[in-house]
C-alpha positions as CSV (number, residue, x, y, z in Angstrom):
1,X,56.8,-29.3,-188.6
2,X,59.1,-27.6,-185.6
3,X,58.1,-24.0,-184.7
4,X,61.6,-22.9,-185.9
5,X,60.3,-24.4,-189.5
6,X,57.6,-22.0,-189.2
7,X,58.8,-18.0,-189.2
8,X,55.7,-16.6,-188.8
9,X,55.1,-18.8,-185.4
10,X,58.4,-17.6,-184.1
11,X,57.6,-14.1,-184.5
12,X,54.1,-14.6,-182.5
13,X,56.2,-16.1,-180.0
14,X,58.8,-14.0,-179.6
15,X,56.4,-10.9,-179.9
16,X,54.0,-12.3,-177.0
17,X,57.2,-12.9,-174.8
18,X,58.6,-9.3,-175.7
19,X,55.2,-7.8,-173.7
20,X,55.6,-10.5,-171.1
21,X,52.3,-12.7,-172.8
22,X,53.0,-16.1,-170.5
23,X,50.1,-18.0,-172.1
24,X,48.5,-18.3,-175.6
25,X,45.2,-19.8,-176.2
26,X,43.9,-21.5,-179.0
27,X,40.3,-22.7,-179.8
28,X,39.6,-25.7,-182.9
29,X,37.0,-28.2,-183.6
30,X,37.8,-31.3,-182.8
31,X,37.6,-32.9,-186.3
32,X,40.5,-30.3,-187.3
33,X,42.8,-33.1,-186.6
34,X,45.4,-31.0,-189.0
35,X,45.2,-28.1,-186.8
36,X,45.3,-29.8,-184.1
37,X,48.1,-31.7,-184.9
38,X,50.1,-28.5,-186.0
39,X,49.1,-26.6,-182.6
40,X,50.8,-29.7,-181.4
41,X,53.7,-29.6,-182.7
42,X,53.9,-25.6,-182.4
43,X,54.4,-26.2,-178.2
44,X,50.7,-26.2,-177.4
45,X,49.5,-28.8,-175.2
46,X,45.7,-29.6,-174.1
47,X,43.6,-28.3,-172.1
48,X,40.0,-29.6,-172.5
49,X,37.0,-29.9,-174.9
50,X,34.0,-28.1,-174.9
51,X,31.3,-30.2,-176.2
52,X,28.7,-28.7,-178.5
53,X,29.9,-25.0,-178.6
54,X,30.0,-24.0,-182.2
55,X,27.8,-24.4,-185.1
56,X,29.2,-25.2,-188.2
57,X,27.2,-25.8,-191.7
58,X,24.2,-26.2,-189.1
59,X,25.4,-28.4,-187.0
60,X,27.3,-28.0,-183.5
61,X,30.8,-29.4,-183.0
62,X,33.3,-29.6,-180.1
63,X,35.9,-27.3,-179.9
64,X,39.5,-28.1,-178.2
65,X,41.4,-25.8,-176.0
66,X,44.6,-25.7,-176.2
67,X,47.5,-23.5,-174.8
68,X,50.9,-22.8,-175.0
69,X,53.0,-21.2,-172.0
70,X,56.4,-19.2,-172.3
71,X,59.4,-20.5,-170.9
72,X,60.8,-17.4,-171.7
73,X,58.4,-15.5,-169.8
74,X,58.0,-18.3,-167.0
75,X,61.8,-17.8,-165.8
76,X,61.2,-14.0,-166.0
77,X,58.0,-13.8,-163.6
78,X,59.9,-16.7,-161.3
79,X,62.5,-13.6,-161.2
80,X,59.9,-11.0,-160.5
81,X,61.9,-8.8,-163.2
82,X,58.9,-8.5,-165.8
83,X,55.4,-7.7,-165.3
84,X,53.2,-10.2,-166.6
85,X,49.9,-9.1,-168.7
């Protein structure tokens, strides 16, 4: 799935770059290899586990950061034309 096949994705994005949001974070346990394989293909990339952070059905799982950055609000703070939040 391409963000562009997802509408409501687009409109998060384009939302976050409207009030100059350069970076979105994510959080998911590491066995949510569906979410993480959508985050994936949504433009997130990753950005580290944290081991043993959430309990779950009493039991403590890894979590995975992930991100995505704007280019879209990347070229505008290069610029120094839009304030960054």
């Amino acid at each position: 799935m391409r963000p562009e096949d997802w509408p409501e994705v687009e409109r998060i994005y384009a939302a976050s770059e409207e009030i100059g949001l350069w970076t979105l974070q994510a959080s998911v346990f590491a066995v949510n290899l569906v979410s993480l394989r959508l985050h994936e293909q949504a433009g997130f990339r990753l950005v580290g586990t944290r081991e043993r952070i959430a309990q779950r059905d009493g039991r403590w799982h890894d979590t995975v950061m992930l991100e995505r950055r704007s280019p879209v609000v990347a070229i505008r703070l290069a610029s120094s034309s839009f304030p960054a939040r």
